[in-house]
N, C-alpha and C positions, 0 to 999 in steps of 0.2 A: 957574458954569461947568459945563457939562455933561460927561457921562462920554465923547463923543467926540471933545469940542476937547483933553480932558486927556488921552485915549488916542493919540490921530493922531500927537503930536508925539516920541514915543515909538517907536512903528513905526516912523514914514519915518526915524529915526535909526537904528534898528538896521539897517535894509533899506541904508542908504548905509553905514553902516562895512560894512558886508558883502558890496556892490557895493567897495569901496574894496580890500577884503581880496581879495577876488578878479583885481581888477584889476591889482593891484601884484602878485599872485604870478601872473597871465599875463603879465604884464611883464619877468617874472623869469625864466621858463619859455622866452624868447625869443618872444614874442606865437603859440604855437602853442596851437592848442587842442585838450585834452585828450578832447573829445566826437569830436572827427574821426578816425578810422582810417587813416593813412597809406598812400597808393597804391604800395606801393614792391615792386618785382619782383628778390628776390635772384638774382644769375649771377655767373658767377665776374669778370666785371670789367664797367666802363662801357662808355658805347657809344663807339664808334672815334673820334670829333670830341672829347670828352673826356678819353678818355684822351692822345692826341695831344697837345692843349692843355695838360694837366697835366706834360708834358715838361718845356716852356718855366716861365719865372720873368719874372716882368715886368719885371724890370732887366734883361731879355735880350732885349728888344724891336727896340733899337737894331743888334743885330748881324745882324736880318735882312737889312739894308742892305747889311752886310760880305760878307754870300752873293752877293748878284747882285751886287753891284761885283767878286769875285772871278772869278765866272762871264762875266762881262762881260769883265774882263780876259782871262783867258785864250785865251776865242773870236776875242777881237780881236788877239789873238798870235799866234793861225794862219791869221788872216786869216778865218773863218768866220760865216758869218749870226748873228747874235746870238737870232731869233727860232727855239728850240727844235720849237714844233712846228709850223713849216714847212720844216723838215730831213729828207731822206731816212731810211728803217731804218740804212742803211748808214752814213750820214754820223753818225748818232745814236752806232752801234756804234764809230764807229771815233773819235770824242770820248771816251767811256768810256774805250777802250782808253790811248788818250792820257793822259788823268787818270789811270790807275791807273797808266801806268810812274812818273808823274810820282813814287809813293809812296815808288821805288826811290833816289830822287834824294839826297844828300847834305846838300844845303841844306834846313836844318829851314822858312824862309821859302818853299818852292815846294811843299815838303808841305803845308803848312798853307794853302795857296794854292789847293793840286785838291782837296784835302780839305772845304773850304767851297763849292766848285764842285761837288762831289759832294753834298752838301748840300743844296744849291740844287737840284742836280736830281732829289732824292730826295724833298724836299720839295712836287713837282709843279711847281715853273715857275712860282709865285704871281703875277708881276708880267705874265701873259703870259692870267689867267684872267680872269674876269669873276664866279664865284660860287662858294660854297665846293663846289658836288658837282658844277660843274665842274674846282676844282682835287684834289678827290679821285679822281677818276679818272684825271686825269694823276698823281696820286701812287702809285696801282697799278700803272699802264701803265709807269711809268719804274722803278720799284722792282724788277718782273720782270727789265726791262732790265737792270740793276745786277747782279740775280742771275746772269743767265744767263752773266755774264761778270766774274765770279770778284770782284765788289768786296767783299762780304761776308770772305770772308777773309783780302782785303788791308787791310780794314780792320780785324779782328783783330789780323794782324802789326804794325801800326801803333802798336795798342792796346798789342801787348807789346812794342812799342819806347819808346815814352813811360813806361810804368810803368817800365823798366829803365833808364832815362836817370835818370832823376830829376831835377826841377826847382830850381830858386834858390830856392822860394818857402815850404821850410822855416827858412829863416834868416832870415827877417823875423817881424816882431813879430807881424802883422795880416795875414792872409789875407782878398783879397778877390777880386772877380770876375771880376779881369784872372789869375789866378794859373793856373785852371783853363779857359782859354781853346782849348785844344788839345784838350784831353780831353772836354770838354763839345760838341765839332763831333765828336770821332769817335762818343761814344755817342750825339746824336744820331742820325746816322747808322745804327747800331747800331738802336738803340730801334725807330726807323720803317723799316727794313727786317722786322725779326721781327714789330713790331704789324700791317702790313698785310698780312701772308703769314698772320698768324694768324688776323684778323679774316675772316672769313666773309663772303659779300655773293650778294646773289639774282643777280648778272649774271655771278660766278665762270663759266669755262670750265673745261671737261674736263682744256685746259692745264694752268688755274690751279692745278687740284685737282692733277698729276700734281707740277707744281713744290714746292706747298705739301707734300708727301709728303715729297717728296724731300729739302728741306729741313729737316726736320723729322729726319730721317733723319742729316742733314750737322750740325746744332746740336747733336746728341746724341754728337756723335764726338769725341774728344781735340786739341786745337790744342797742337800744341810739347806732344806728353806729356801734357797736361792740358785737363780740360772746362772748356768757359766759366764754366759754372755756379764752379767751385772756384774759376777764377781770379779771377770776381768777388767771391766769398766769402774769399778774400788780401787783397784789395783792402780792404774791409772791415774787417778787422783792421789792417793797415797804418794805416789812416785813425782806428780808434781806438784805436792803440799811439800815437797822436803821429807818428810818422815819416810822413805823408804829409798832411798836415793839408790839402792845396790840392786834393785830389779831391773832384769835384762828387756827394756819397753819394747826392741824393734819385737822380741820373740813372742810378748805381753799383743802386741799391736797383731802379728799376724796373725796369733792362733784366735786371737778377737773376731778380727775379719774373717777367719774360714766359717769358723762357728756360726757366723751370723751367714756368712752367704750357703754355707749348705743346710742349716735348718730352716733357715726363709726361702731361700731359693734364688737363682741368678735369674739372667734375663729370658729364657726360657717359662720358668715358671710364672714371671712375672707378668708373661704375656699370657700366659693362659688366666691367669688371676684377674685379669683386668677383663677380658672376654667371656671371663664366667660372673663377675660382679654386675658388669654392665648389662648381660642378659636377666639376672635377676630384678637388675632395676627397670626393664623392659626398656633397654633403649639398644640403637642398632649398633650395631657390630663393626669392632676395627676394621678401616678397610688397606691401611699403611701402617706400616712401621718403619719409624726412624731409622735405627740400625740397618735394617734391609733395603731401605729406598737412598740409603747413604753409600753402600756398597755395591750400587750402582751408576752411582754421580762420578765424576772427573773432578779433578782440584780445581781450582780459576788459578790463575797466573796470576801473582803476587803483585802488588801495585809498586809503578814504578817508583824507585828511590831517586834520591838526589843527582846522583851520578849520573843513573840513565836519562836523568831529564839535561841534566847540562851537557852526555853526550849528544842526543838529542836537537839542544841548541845550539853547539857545535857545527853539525853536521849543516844546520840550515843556514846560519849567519855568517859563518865563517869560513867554512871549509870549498863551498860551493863559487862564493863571489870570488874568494881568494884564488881558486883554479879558474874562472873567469878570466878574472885582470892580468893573471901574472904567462897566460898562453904564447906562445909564439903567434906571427904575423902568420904566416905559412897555416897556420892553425886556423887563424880566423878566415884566411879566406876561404879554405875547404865547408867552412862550417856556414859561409855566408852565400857560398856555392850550392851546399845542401838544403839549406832554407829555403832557397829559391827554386829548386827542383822539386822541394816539398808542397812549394804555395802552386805550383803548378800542376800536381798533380791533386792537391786539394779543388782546384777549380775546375778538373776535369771531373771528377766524383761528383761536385754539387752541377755540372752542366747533365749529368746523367741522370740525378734524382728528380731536375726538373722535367727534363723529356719525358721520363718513365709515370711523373705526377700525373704532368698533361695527358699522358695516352692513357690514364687511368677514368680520369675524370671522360674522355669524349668515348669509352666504353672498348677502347681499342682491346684494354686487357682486361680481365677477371679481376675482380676485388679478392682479396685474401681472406681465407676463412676464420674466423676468431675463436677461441683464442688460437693463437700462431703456433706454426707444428712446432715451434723453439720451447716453447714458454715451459718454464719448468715444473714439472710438475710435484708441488709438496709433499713429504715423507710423512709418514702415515704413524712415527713411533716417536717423531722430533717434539717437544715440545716440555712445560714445566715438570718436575719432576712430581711435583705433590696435587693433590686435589683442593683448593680454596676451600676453607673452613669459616662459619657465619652464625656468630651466636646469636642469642633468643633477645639481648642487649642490645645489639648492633641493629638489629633488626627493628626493635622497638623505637628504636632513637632513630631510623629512617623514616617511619614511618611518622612519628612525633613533630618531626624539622617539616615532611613535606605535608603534613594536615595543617601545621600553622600557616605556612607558606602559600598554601593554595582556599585553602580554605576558613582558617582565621582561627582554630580553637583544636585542641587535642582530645583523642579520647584514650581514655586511659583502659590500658589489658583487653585493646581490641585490637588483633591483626589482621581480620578479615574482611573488615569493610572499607571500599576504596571508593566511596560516593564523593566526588566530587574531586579528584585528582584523575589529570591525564593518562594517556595510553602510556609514553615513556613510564612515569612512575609504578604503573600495573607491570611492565611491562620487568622494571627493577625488583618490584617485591616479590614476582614469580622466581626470578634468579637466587633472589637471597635465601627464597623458604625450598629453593632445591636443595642449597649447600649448606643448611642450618643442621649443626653439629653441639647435641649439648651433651658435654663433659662430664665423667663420674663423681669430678670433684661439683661442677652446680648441681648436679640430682642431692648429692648428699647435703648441702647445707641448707638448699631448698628445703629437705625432710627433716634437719635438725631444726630450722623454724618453726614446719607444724611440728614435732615433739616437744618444742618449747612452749609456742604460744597453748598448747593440748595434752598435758601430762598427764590427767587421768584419763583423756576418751581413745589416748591412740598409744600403741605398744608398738615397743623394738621388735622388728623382725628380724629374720637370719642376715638380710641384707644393711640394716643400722648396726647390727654388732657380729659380723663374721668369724667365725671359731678359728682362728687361726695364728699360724705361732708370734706373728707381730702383734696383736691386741696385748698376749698376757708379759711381752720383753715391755709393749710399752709401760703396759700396767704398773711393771715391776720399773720400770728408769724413771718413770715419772716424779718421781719425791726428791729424785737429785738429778734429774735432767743438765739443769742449767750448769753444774759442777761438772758433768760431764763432756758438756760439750765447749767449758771452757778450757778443759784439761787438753781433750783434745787440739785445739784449737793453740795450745799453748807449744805442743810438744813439735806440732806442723812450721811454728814460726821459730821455731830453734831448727828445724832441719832443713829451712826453706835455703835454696844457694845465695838469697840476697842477704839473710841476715848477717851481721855480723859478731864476732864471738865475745864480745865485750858487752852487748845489751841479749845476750843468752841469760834467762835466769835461772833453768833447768839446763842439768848436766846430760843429756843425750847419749855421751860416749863412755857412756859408764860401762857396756859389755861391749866395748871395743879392746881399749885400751890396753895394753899387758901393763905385769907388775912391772918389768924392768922395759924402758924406752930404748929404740931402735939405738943402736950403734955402728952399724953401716949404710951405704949410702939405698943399697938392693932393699933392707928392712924399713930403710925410712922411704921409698917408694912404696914400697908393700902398705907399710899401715896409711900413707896417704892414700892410697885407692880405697884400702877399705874405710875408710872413715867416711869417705864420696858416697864410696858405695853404699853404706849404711846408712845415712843421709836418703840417699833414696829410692831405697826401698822403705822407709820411716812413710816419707810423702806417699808412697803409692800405695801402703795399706792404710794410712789417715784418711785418704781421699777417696778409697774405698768402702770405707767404713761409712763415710758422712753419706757418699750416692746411697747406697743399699737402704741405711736409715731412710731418708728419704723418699725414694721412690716406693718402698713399701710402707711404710706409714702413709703415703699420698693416695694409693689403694686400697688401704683398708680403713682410713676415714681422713679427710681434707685436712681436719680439723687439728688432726696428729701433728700431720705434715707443718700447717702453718706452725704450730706450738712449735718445734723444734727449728723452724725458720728463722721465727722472732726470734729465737737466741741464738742461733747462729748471730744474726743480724747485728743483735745487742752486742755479744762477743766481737766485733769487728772483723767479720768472715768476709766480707764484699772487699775492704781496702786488703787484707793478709793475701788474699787471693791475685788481685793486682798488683799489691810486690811483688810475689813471686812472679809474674807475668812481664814484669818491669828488669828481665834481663835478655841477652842474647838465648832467645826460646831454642834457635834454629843449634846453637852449640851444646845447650843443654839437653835436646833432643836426641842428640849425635854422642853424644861424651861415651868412653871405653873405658869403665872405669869397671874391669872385670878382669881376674886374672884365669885364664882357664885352665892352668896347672892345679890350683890352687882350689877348682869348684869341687863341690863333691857330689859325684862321688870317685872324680878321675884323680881326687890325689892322696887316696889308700886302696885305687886298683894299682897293684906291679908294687915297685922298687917308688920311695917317694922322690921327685924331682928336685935337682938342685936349680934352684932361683937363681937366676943371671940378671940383668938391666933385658938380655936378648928377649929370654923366656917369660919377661914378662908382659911382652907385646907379644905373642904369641896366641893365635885361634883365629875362628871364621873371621874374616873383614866382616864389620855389617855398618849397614846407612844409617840405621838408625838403634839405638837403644828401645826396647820393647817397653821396658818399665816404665823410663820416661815418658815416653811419649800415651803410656796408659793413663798418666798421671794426671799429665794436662790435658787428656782428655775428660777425665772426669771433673777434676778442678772448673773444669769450662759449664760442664752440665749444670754440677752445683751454683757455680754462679748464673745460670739460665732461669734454673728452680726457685733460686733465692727472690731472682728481679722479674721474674714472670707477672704482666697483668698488675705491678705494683710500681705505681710512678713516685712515690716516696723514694723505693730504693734505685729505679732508676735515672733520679736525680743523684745519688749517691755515685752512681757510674759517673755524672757526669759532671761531677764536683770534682771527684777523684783524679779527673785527665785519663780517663779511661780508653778512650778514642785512638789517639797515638800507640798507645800499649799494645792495644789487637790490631791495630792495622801494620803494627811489626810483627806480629805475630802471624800476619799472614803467608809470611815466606814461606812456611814451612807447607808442603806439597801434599796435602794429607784430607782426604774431602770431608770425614766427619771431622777433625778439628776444624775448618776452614768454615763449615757448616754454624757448629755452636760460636763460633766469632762471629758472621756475619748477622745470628741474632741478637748477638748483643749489642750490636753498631746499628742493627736498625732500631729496635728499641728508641736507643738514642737518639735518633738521627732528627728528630723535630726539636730537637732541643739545641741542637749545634750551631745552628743558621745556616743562612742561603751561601755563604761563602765556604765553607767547610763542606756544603755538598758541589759546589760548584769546582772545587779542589779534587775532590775524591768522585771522579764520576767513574772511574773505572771500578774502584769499590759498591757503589749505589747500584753498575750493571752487574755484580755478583751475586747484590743481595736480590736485584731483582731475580735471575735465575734461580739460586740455590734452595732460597728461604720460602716455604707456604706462605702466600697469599690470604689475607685476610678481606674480604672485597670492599669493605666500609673503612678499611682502616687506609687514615691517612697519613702513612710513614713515614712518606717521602718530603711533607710541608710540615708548617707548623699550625696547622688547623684542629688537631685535637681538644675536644671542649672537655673530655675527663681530663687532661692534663693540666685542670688547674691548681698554682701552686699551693692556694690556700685550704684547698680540701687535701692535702698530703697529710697530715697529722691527724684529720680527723678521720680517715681512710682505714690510717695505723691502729686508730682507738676504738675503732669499731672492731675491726678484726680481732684488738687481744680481746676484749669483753666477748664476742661469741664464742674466743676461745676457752676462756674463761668459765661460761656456761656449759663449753660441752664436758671439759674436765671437771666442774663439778656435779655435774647430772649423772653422768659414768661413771666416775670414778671416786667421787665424794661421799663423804655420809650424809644417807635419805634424810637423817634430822636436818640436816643443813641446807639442803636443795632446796625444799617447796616446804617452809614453816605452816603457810597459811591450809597447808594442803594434808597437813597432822591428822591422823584418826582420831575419835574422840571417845573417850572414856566413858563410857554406857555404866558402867557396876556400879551399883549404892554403896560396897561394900571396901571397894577400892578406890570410888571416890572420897569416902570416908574417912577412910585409915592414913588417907596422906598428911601426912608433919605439913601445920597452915601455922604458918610464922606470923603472929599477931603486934602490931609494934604498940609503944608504952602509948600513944594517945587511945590509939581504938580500945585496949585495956581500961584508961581512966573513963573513959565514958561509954564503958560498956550497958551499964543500966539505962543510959537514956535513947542509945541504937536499939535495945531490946523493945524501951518500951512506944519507940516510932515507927522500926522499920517490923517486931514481929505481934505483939500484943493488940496493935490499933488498924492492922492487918488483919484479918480473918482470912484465911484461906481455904478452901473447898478441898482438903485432900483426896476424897474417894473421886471429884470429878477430874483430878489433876492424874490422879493415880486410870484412869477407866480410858484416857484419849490414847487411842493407837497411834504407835509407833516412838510416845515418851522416851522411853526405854529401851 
C-alpha cells in the first residue's frame, strides 16, 4: 500500500470531524454566519408597522372582532352609516363627540362599549381597507381626528378611573387575559395615538407638524396633579408589589417608553441638547458622534474559539509531518530534485546582487533615488476612527509625576510653567493641551461646588437649572426613584431568557395567557412564540426606558444621572445585565419568534388565516431579529454609563467574570455592539493580568482600533495609580454625599439646606408675640435672673435704640 491510499483516509477524516465541528456550532449559533456583517441601522425605535404590531399578543387576535362588533353597534344605535369613510367631516366630528360623552356614563358596560369603538376607529377602519398603507393612512387621518377633539385625555381620565376602581381579579388564583380586558383597550388606544403623532412620515403636513408640537407640549403636562410618565411608573410598582397583578405591563412598559422618548426627545434632540448646553457653558463644540462615527466602522472578526485554535494546531503538528513521512519514494526524489534546482538558482540570484553591489559601489551605475519608485505610498483617509480625548486630570497628573521627577516638588493649579523640565516633556504637554476635552458633566459639578461652597454670592443661571421636560419628570420620580427603578429592574430579570420560572416572583404573562390553555399541538406552538415573543419586547422597552432616563438626566445635570446610577447599582443592575449576556447572544440575536399571519395589521386585512405548523414559519427570512438585537445594544450602553470613570464598579465587572461573557459576545458581526464590548473589556483590562492579555491579543488589536484613545491612559498594563483598591469606597462616598447636596439644594426645603444661612427676624412686634417656652427652674428663680442679669444692668436705651442699622 502506498503512502497516498494510507495518507487520503486520514485527511478526509480530519476535514469531516471538522466540517461537523463547525456545523454543529453553526447550528448552535442559530444557523447565523459569523463571516457576514449584519445589516442593521441603530435609531431609537422600529419602524411604525413594527412597532404597532408589537402592541398586540397573539391571544389578542380574536378581540379585533369585538372592536367592530362594537363600532358596529353603536352606529347602528343612532341609526348612522356603518361605512366610516363615506361619512361627512361633520358627521365623523360629531360620532367622536358622541363616543366621548359616552366615557361620562355610569354603566361600566357602555364605557367599555365606545371605548372599543374608539379603537376601532383609531386603529383606521381595517375592515373598510384593502392594504396595509392604505389602512395607515386612515390610521393618521382619524388619530388627528381623535386629537383635535379631546379623546386623548378622556381617555387618560378613564385610565385613572380603572386604576382607582380596582378590579376582582386580585382575588383569584390565576390571572389571565380576560382580567385585563378594559385596560388593555384604553392603552391601546393610548399607545397608537402617541406612536402615530410621533412617527414621522414624508407626506406629514404643516398641520401635522403644528398638532405633533402641540402635543408633545400637552403629554409633557400633569393630569390630576401628576405626568403620565409617573403615573405609569405607579403602575409599575403596584404590579410588582402584588396588589395589581391583572395590569397588561408589556402595554404599561411601551406606552411608558413612547411617552418618555417623544416628550424628551430621541437621539436627535439629544444631540442638539448637548450642543446647546455646552455652548452655554462656553465650551467647544461636539466634534464626533458615536452613533455616526459607528456607522462607519467595519465589525473586527470575532476572536478565535477553541475549535479554530486546535484546527489550527492540527494543521501544523499533525497534518503537515504526517503528509511528510508517509510520501512515496518516487515523491521524495522529485522533491529533492527540486531543492536542488532551487539552491541553484538561489546561488545564481545572490551571484548577481554581488556584481550589481560591486558596480554600484566603483560608480559604474547610478545610486537609486529614495525613497524607491516601489514604496507605497500611505492613504490619506486610513487611520483611527476617533480623535484622542485628554482631560484637565490627566493633564494635571502629567504634569505632577514630571515636576517631581525632574525637579523635586509640585505646584499645584499650574499648567503653564515648565521651568526646569526637558524638551520631550514640553514637547508632551503641547500634545496633551491640543486634545484637552472637558465634559459637560465636569463643567457642571465644577459649578455645583462653587454654588455650594457660595450660596448667597452666586445664583442659578438658565445653564444650572435648564427649563426642560427632564428637570420637572425628574422633580416629580424623585420621592420614589429607588421604587422605581427596582420595579423595573424586577420585571427585566423575570423576562431575561436566563431566568428561570421557578425563582420568577412576578407573574409577566398575565396579558398573555388565555382563559382556556392550548389544546392542539399548532395552538401550543402559537402561544410558545408569543410568550418568547412578549418576553422580549418586555426587555427592549425596559432597556429603553433606563438608556433615555439616563442619557437625558446626564445632560441636563450629572448629578441626576449619577443619583439614578447609584441605584441602578444598589439594585444589582451590573450582575442582571451579565446574566442576561451570560447566554448564546449570537441565537438570541437570530431567534424568529414572530408569526407573520398573525401580526397586525395582516390578520384582519381579507378572510383570517387558517394556522398550520407550515404557516407558521412563514415571512421574510431575516439574519437577525431587530428588537433583539436593539436590546443588547442598549443593555451594553447602560452598562458603559453605569461603569464609566468609576473603578468601584469596574471591579464589579471583574468580580463578576465578566471578560468571558463579552468576549462570546463578540461573535456577533455588528460594529456598534462590538464597539460598547470592547469598552467594556478595556476598562477592565488592567485588572486581568499579563496572561489574559497575552491570550486575548487579537481582542487587545480591536480594542486598539475601534475604541477612542485616551493618551495618558494606561489600559493596556497595570500601572494606573487611580485604580487603587482602597480608595473604591471612599470614591462611592463622595459621590452619593455631593449627590445628596445637590438634591437637597434643588429640590429640598430652603429651611433645610443652609439653617445657618435663615433670615433673621428684624420686628419688635413679632419678635415679641412669639410663644417662649420657659421651663420650671428658670421660673423658680426668676426673681434672682431679674435682679442680676436686669436691675444691676443699667442699660442706655435711647443710645441702643439711635445706632444705625439695629433694626
Amino acid at each position: 500500500m502506498d503512502g497516498d491510499s494510507i495518507n487520503s483516509p486520514d485527511r478526509n477524516g480530519i476535514s469531516k470531524i471538522r466540517d461537523l465541528i463547525r456545523r454543529q456550532r453553526q447550528e448552535s449559533d442559530g444557523g447565523c454566519d459569523e463571516s457576514s456583517e449584519l445589516d442593521f441601522l441603530y435609531d431609537d425605535a422600529d419602524n411604525y408597522t413594527n412597532e404597532i404590531s408589537e402592541l398586540y399578543s397573539y391571544t389578542e387576535v380574536p378581540e379585533f372582532r369585538k372592536n367592530l362588533a362594537a363600532y358596529d353597534a353603536v352606529m347602528e344605535r343612532w341609526g348612522i352609516p356603518l361605512q366610516w369613510q363615506r361619512l361627512s367631516p361633520e358627521v365623523r366630528k360629531s360620532v367622536i363627540l358622541r363616543l366621548l360623552n359616552h366615557f361620562e356614563l355610569s354603566s361600566k358596560t357602555l364605557r367599555a362599549e365606545a371605548a372599543r369603538a374608539i379603537l376601532y376607529v383609531a386603529q383606521g377602519c381595517w375592515s373598510e381597507v384593502q392594504s396595509e398603507q392604505e389602512q395607515q393612512q386612515w390610521t393618521r387621518y382619524n388619530v388627528t381626528l381623535l386629537l383635535k377633539n379631546g379623546i386623548f385625555q378622556a381617555v387618560v381620565d378613564l385610565l385613572c378611573l380603572e386604576i382607582e376602581s380596582g378590579p376582582m381579579a386580585v382575588r383569584k388564583p390565576a390571572v389571565s387575559l380576560a382580567d385585563s380586558a378594559e385596560l388593555r383597550v384604553i392603552f391601546s388606544i393610548l399607545y397608537t395615538i402617541v406612536e402615530t403623532i410621533r412617527t414621522k412620515s414624508d407626506d406629514d403636513t404643516e398641520e401635522f407638524e403644528e398638532q405633533r408640537k402641540a402635543f408633545k407640549a400637552e403629554i409633557a403636562q400633569p393630569v390630576r396633579d401628576e405626568l403620565l410618565a409617573v403615573k405609569l411608573l405607579n403602575m409599575v410598582i403596584k404590579f410588582c408589589g402584588g396588589s395589581a397583578p391583572h395590569f397588561p405591563i408589556k402595554k404599561v412598559l411601551l406606552l411608558l417608553w413612547k411617552v418618555v422618548l417623544f416628550s424628551l426627545g430621541g437621539t436627535c434632540e439629544l444631540r442638539e441638547l448637548k450642543t446647546k448646553y455646552r455652548e452655554l457653558a462656553g465650551l467647544a463644540p461636539m466634534k464626533e458622534d458615536t452613533l455616526e462615527v459607528s456607522r462607519n466602522m467595519r465589525a473586527a472578526s470575532p476572536p478565535a474559539s477553541a475549535t479554530d485554535l486546535l484546527d489550527a494546531q492540527n494543521e501544523r503538528r499533525n497534518i503537515r509531518p504526517l503528509r511528510r513521512s508517509l510520501m512515496k519514494q518516487t515523491s521524495l526524489d522529485e522533491s529533492a530534485a527540486l531543492d536542488l534546482e532551487m539552491g541553484d538558482q538561489m546561488e545564481e540570484e545572490m551571484k548577481e546582487i554581488e556584481e550589481r553591489r560591486a558596480m554600484e559601489e566603483s560608480g559604474e551605475l547610478p545610486q537609486p533615488p529614495s525613497p524607491r519608485p516601489m514604496t507605497p505610498v500611505p492613504a490619506k483617509n486610513k487611520g483611527l476612527p476617533w480623535t484622542p480625548k485628554v482631560r484637565q486630570k490627566d493633564l494635571d497628573a502629567f504634569l505632577e509625576n514630571s515636576r517631581m521627577k525632574f525637579v523635586g516638588f509640585p505646584i499645584q493649579g499650574d499648567r503653564d510653567t515648565l521651568a526646569g523640565l526637558p524638551a520631550p516633556i514640553h514637547e508632551g504637554v503641547k500634545v496633551l493641551k491640543q486634545h484637552i476635552y472637558v465634559s459637560l458633566s465636569e463643567w457642571q459639578m465644577t459649578r455645583e461646588e462653587e454654588l455650594w461652597r457660595c450660596p448667597l454670592s452666586m445664583k442659578e443661571s438658565d445653564t444650572d437649572s435648564p427649563a426642560h421636560g427632564v428637570e420637572a419628570l425628574y422633580a416629580a420620580m424623585l420621592p420614589n426613584l429607588p421604587q422605581y427603578i427596582i420595579a423595573l429592574l424586577k420585571i427585566l430579570l423575570a423576562a431575561a431568557p436566563t431566568s428561570k420560572s421557578k425563582s420568577e416572583s412576578i407573574n409577566i404573562m398575565a396579558d398573555v395567557l388565555p382563559e382556556e390553555m392550548p389544546m392542539t399541538v399548532v395552538q401550543s406552538m402559537k402561544l410558545g412564540i408569543d410568550v418568547a415573543r412578549h418576553k422580549e419586547i418586555i426587555v427592549k422597552s425596559i432597556s429603553a426606558i433606563i438608556l433615555l432616563l439616563l442619557k437625558h438626566t446626564k445632560i441636563n445635570h450629572v448629578y441626576q444621572f449619577e443619583f439614578i446610577s447609584q441605584h441602578l447599582v444598589f439594585a444589582n443592575c451590573i450582575p442582571l445585565v451579565l446574566k442576561f449576556f451570560n447566554q448564546n447572544i449570537t441565537a438570541y440575536i437570530t431567534a424568529k419568534n414572530t408569526i407573520a399571519l398573525a401580526d397586525f395589521p395582516s390578520c384582519v386585512l381579507g378572510e383570517p388565516p387558517e394556522l398550520t405548523p407550515e404557516s407558521l414559519e412563514l415571512g421574510e427570512p431575516q439574519v437577525y431579529c431587530w428588537r433583539n438585537l436593539f436590546a443588547c445594544i442598549n443593555l451594553l450602553r447602560i452598562l458603559n454609563k453605569l461603569t464609566k470613570w468609576k473603578h468601584s464598579r469596574i471591579m464589579m465587572l471583574v468580580v463578576f467574570k465578566s471578560a468571558p461573557i463579552l468576549k462570546r459576545s463578540l461573535r456577533v458581526k455588528q460594529p456598534l455592539l462590538q464597539l460598547y464590548i470592547l469598552k467594556l473589556l478595556k476598562m477592565q483590562t488592567k485588572y486581568l493580568g499579563r496572561q489574559w492579555r497575552k491570550a486575548n491579543m487579537k481582542t487587545m488589536s480591536a480594542i486598539y482600533q475601534k475604541v477612542r484613545h485616551r493618551l495618558t491612559d494606561d489600559w493596556a498594563y497595570g500601572n494606573d495609580l487611580d485604580a487603587r483598591p482602597w480608595d473604591f469606597q471612599a470614591e462611592e462616598c463622595a459621590l452619593r454625599a455631593a449627590v445628596d447636596r445637590f438634591n437637597s439644594r434643588r429640590y429640598g426645603e430652603p429651611s433645610k439646606i443652609l439653617p445657618d444661612f435663615e433670615p433673621v427676624d428684624h420686628c419688635i412686634t413679632s419678635v415679641l408675640g412669639r410663644p417662649v417656652h420657659l421651663t420650671n427652674t428658670f421660673r423658680e428663680y426668676y426673681e434672682v435672673w431679674l435682679e442680676q442679669e436686669v436691675f444691676k444692668n443699667p442699660v442706655n436705651w435711647d443710645e441702643v435704640l439711635s445706632c444705625p442699622g439695629y433694626f
